[in-house]
C-alpha positions in Angstrom: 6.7 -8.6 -17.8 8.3 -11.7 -16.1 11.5 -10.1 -16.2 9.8 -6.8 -14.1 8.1 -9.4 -11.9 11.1 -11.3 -11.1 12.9 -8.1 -10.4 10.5 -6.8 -7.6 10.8 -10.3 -6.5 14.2 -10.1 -5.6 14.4 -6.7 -4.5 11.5 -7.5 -1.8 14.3 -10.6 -0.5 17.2 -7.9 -0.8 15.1 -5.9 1.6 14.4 -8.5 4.0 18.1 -9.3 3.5 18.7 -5.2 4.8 16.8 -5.4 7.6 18.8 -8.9 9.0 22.7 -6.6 8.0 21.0 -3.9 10.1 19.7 -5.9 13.0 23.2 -7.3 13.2 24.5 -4.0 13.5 25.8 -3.8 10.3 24.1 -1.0 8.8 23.7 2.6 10.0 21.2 4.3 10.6 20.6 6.7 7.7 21.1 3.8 5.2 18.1 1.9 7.3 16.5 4.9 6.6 17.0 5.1 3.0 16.1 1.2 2.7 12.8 1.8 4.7 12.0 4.6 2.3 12.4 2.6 -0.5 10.2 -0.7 0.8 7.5 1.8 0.9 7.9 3.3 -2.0 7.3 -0.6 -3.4 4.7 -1.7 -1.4 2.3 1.5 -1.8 3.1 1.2 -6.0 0.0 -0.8 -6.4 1.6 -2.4 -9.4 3.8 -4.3 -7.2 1.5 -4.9 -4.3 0.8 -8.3 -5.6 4.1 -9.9 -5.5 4.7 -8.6 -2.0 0.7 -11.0 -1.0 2.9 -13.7 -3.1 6.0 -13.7 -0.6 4.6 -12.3 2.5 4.3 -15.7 4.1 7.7 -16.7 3.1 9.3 -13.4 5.2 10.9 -13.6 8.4 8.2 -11.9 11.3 10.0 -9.0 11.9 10.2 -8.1 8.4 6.4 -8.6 7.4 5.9 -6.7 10.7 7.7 -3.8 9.1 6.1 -3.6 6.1 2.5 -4.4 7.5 3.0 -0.9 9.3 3.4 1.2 6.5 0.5 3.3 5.3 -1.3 1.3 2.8 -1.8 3.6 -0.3 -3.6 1.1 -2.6 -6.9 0.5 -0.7 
């Protein structure tokens, strides 16, 4: 279980970590895409909704913003 945990951990800071590569222009736009897909994939898995409370306040602005906009499938 710690080993899952600290793996959605990570992935959540590789996200945050996407959007910064894309801001600078250094992404496209269908790989943005795919990325988005993907955070929202993990935030609605209710599972993993706790670790992304944990870190929230540790994200940059614009990437809590992001995330705070998806459809919230687990209330």
């Amino acid at each position: 279980e710690i080993i899952h945990r600290n793996s959605i951990h990570a992935v959540w800071f590789l996200f945050e970590n996407d959007l910064c590569q894309y801001q600078l222009r250094l992404m496209d736009e269908d790989t943005w895409q795919a990325k988005v897909n993907g955070m929202q994939w993990i935030y609605n898995n209710c599972d993993f909704r706790p670790m992304f409370n944990v870190r929230e306040k540790q994200f940059s602005a614009d990437f809590s913003e992001i995330v705070k906009n998806f459809l919230d499938e687990c209330n």
